[in-house]
Each structure stands twice: as structure tokens, then as C-alpha cells.
C-alpha positions in Angstrom: 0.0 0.0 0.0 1.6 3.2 -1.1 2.0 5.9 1.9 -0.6 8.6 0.7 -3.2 5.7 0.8 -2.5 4.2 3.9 -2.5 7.8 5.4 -6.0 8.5 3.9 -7.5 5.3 5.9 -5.6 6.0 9.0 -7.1 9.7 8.5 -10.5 8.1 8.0 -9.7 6.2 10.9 -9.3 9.1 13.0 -11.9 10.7 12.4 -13.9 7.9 13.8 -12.7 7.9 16.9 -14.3 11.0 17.8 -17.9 9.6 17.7 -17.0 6.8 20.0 -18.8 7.1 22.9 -15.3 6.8 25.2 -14.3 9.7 23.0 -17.1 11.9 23.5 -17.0 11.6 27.1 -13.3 12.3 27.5 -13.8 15.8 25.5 -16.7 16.4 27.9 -14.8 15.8 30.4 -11.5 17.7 29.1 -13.9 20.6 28.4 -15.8 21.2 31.9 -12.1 21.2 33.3 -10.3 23.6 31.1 -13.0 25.8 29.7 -13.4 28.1 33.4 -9.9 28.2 33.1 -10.0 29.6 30.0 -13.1 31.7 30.8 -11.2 33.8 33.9 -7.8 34.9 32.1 -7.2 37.0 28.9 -4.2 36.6 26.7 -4.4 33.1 27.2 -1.3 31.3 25.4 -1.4 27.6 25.1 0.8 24.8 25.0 -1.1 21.2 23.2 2.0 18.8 23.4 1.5 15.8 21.2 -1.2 17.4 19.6 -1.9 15.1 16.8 -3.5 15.8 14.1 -4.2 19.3 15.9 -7.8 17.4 17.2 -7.6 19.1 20.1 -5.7 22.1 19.2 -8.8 23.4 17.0 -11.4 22.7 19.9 -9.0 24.9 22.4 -9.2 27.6 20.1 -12.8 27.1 19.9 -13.5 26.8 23.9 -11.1 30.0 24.1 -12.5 32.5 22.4 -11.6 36.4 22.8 -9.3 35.0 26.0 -7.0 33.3 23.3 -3.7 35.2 22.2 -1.6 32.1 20.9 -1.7 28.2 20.7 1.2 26.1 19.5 0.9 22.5 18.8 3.5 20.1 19.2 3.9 16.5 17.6 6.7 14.2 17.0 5.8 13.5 13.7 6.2 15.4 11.0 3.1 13.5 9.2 0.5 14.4 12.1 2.1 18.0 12.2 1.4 18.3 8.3 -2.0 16.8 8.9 -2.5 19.4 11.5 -1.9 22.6 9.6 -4.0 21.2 6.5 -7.0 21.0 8.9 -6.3 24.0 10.1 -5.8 26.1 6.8 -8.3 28.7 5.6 -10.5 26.1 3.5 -10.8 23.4 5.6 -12.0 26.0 8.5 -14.4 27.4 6.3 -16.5 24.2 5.5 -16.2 23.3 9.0 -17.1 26.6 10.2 -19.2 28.4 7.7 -19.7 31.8 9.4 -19.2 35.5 7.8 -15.7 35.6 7.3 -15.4 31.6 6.3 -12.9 30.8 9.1 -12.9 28.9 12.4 -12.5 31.0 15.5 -8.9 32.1 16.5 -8.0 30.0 13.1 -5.1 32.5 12.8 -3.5 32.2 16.2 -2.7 28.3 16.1 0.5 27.1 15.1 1.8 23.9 14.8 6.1 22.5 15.0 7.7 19.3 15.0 8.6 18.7 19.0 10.0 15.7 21.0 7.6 16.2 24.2 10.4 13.7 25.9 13.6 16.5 25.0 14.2 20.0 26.0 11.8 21.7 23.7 13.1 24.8 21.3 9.8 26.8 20.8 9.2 29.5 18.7 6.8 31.3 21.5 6.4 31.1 25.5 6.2 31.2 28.3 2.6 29.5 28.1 -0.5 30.1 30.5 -1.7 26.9 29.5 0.0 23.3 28.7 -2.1 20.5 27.7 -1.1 16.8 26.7 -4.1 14.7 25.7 -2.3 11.1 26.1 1.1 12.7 26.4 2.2 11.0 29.6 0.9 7.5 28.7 3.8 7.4 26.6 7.0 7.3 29.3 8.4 4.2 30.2 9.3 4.7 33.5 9.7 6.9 36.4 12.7 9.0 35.2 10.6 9.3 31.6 7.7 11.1 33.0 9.5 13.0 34.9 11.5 14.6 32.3 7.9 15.3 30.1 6.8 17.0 33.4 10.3 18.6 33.4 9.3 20.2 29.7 6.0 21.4 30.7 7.4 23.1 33.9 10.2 24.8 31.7 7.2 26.6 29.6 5.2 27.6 31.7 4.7 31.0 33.0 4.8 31.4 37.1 1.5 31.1 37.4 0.8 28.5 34.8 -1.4 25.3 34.8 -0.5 21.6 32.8 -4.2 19.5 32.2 -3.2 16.5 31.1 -5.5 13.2 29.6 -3.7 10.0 31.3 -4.9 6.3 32.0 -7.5 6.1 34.9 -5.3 7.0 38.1 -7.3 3.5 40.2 -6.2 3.7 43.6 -4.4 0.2 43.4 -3.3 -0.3 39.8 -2.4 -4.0 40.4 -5.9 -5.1 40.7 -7.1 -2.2 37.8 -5.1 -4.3 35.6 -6.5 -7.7 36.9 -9.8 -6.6 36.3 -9.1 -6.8 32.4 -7.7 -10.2 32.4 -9.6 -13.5 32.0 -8.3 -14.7 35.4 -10.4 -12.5 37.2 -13.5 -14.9 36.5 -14.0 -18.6 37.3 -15.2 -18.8 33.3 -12.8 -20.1 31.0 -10.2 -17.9 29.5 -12.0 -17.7 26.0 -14.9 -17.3 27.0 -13.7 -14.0 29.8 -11.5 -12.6 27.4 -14.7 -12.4 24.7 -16.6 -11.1 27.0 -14.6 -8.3 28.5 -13.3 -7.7 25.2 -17.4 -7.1 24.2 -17.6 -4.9 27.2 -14.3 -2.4 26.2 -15.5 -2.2 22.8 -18.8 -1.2 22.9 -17.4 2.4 24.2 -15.1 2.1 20.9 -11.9 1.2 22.9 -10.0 -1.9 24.4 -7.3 -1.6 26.6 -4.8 -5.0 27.4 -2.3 -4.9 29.9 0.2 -6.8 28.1 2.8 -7.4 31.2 4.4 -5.6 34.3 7.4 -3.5 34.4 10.5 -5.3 36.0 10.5 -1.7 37.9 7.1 -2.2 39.4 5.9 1.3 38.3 3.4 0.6 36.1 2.2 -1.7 33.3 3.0 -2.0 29.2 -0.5 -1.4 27.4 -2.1 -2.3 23.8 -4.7 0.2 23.2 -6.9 -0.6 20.2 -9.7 1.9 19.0 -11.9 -0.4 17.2 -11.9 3.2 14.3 -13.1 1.8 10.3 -11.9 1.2 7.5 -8.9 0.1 10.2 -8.2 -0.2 13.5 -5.7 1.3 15.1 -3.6 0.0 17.8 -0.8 2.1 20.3 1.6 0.5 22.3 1.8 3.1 25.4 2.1 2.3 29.4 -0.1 2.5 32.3 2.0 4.2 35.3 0.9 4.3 38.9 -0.9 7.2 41.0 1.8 7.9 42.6 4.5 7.6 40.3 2.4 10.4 37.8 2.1 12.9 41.3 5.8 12.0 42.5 7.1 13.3 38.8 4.8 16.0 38.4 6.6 17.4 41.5 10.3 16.5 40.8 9.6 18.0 37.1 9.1 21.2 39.0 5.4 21.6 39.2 4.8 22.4 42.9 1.5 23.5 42.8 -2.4 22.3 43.5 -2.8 19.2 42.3 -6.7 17.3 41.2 -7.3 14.5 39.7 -11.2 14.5 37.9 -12.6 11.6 36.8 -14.6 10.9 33.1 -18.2 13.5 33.8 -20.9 10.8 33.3 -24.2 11.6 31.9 -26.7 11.9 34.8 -29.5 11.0 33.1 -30.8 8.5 30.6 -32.4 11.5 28.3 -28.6 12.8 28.7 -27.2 9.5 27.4 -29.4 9.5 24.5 -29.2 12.7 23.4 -25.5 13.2 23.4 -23.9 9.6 22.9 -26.6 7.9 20.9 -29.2 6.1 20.5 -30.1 3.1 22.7 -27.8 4.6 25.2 -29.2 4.6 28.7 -27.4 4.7 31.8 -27.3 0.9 32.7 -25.4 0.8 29.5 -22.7 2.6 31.6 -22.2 0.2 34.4 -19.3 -1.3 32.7 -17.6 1.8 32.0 -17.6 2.7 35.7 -15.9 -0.8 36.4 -12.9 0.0 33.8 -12.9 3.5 33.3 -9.9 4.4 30.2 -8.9 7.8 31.2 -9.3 10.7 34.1 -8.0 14.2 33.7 -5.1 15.6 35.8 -4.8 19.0 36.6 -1.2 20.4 38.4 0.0 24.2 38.7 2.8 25.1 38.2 3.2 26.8 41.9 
């Protein structure tokens, strides 16, 4: 398959994933954290590390309004980067958002550059008010990785700065988080579990294995699959502790309040309907709440 095409499905494939129902709650979620944030300051500048395709990046801009000055996107590949400016050009903006002047809001204030979130970062704007990472730190290894992303997002920040941050679910005891999505944890047979939890993950458009435990006891190895068509699409990431994502926020040099909020639920069965689907009610949920795939953290800087 020739690169062009294979980037076309994957794109299709992106695009997707936003209609999941996982996906939809984690923006909800994402949103009611960082849009009073965004509300209370003016001449907000952001920081979206691993911003993707710029998926996030757009709906900042969008949530930010007149408070928005600058935002800046960061990826490690140069392919998502690229992706990110097309869907951020003039054109695209203007079928997405087809008001007077044929472009999205604060359109002209995004940029996008080719970043190692795991290196010393040379911008080409800061100090930010704002850093975000939707599944940034899901992506260290270890103790001493995370630590050096947190290290990054410290280092551009202004004084009074704040990092939200889309992670794994931060379960109190992560040992038996993990159990809970293997087949062991049943007295059915293996097959038979794995189907079945499998069924469970999937109906929320995600599945999350925990493929094996780090030698350093920090965390776990992960397989996330978004179950996205005309492919699926599968990351290899990791699954570190509590404690080891609050013990690096602080040794990266964010010393401030720290919160932890976890996916905003619909409250209602008209609410589940109306805004994840249809046949959605809030039994449908139950599972969710058992093996929830992601929480929001939120750290100042001091």
C-alpha cells in the first residue's frame, strides 16, 4: 500500500474515533475542566503537546474565544504535524465553520512544530499560560521518563501556569485495575472471559490490554486498540501508577495544587441519549464505571 493511501485510511480512521462514545466523554470531560480556566484569564497562550493531528488544538481555540492570544501544537511526527496545519488552513475552516468571514475561530492564532515532548523543547513562542497533553504521559516508560515530560511542561510555563493532562485512569491500586481486564479474574474459561470483557471495552469504541508488568514495578506496558473503520488502530503506550504520575509531576518542578477528575458521566438516561446515541441509557454505563480508560489531571505550576 503506497504511503498517501495508507494515510488516507488512518485519517478516515481518525476521524472515527471522535464519535466513540469513550471519546465523547473524554472531550466532555477535558472541556468542563479547562473551559473556566479559559473563561477567567485574557491573553491566554497555550501549550497542546502531542497534539496530533491538531484534534484538540482546534477545539482549544474554539473553547477560548476572545481569551485566546496564541496556541502552538506540538507532535513528533512530522506526518501528524502536516496533517495538522492542512486542517487548520483557511479552506478546511471554512466548511467546518461556515460563518461570515469563512474561518474557524482564533484560526489565525494556532501554530503547529515538529517537538520531542520527551527532550528540551526549542519553541518558537512562551512562556505558556496553559500546557495541555491529551495522552502525552501514557507514553514514558518509566519513572525517570515522565518526569523529564513534566520537566518540559514546567520549563514553559509562566509562574502562574497550569498543565491539564488526559492520562490512564489514576485506580487507587493499579495491580488489581489491571486484573480486572484479564480473564483470570472470573471462574469462566479464558476464551470465553477474554470475549466477554473484550465485548464490554468495545462497545465504548476502545480496548485496553495490559500486556505485562514492568521489572520496575511502576506501572504496566498497554495495547490500546480503537476499534476506528476502515482500520483499527492499535498504540503500544504504558499505564503508570498514581503515585508515580504525582511523585514526577513534583520532581519535574510543578509544585503547585494538584486534582485529579474523573470521566463527567451523563446523569440521566435523556442525557445518554441525546448526546452519545441512540439506545444509550445509563445501565449501559455500568461497565464503564468498572474500567474507566482515562481521568484528567490537573497540576499548577506553583
Amino acid at each position: 500500500m503506497k504511503m498517501a493511501n495508507q494515510y488516507d485510511e488512518i485519517g478516515l480512521a481518525y476521524e472515527s474515533i471522535k464519535r466513540f462514545p469513550a471519546a465523547v466523554l473524554e472531550r466532555r470531560t477535558f472541556q468542563s475542566v479547562i473551559t473556566p480556566l479559559l473563561s477567567s484569564r485574557k491573553d491566554v497562550k497555550i501549550l497542546d503537546l502531542a497534539c496530533g493531528t491538531g484534534y484538540y488544538t482546534r477545539l482549544l481555540a474554539e473553547w477560548g474565544g476572545n481569551s485566546i492570544s496564541d496556541i502552538l501544537g506540538i507532535d513528533l511526527s512530522p506526518v501528524m504535524v502536516e496533517a495538522a496545519r492542512a486542517a487548520s488552513s483557511p479552506a478546511t475552516s471554512a466548511s467546518q465553520y461556515p460563518d461570515a468571514e469563512g474561518k474557524a475561530p482564533n484560526d489565525d492564532k494556532i501554530t503547529f512544530q515538529v517537538g520531542d515532548c520527551t527532550q528540551p523543547l526549542n519553541l518558537s513562542s512562551g512562556p505558556f499560560t496553559i500546557a495541555t497533553g491529551a495522552w502525552l504521559l501514557n507514553y514514558a516508560s518509566s519513572a525517570a521518563a515522565m518526569t523529564g515530560m513534566f520537566r518540559n511542561i514546567a520549563q514553559n510555563l509562566c509562574d502562574d501556569g497550569v498543565f491539564i493532562g488526559i492520562t490512564p485512569y489514576p485506580a487507587p491500586d493499579l495491580d488489581a485495575f489491571a486484573e480486572s481486564f484479564s480473564p483470570s479474574n472470573t471462574n469462566t474459561t479464558a476464551t470465553s472471559t477474554s470475549t466477554s470483557i473484550n465485548d464490554d471495552q468495545a462497545k465504548y469504541g476502545v480496548t485496553v490490554q495490559y500486556t505485562r508488568r514492568l521489572a520496575s514495578g511502576e506501572g504496566y506496558a498497554t495495547k490500546i486498540t480503537a476499534h476506528t473503520t476502515p482500520v483499527e488502530i492499535a498504540f503500544e503506550n504504558f499505564h503508570l501508577s498514581r503515585e508515580v504520575y504525582e511523585l514526577c509531576a513534583r520532581d519535574g518542578g510543578l509544585r503547585g495544587d494538584m486534582r485529579w477528575v474523573d470521566p463527567v458521566l451523563p446523569a440521566t438516561d435523556e442525557e445518554s441519549l441525546s448526546v452519545y446515541g441512540h439506545g444509550i441509557d445509563l445501565a449501559w454505563w455500568d461497565s464503564y464505571r468498572a474500567r474507566m480508560h482515562c481521568a484528567v489531571l490537573v497540576v499548577r505550576k506553583s
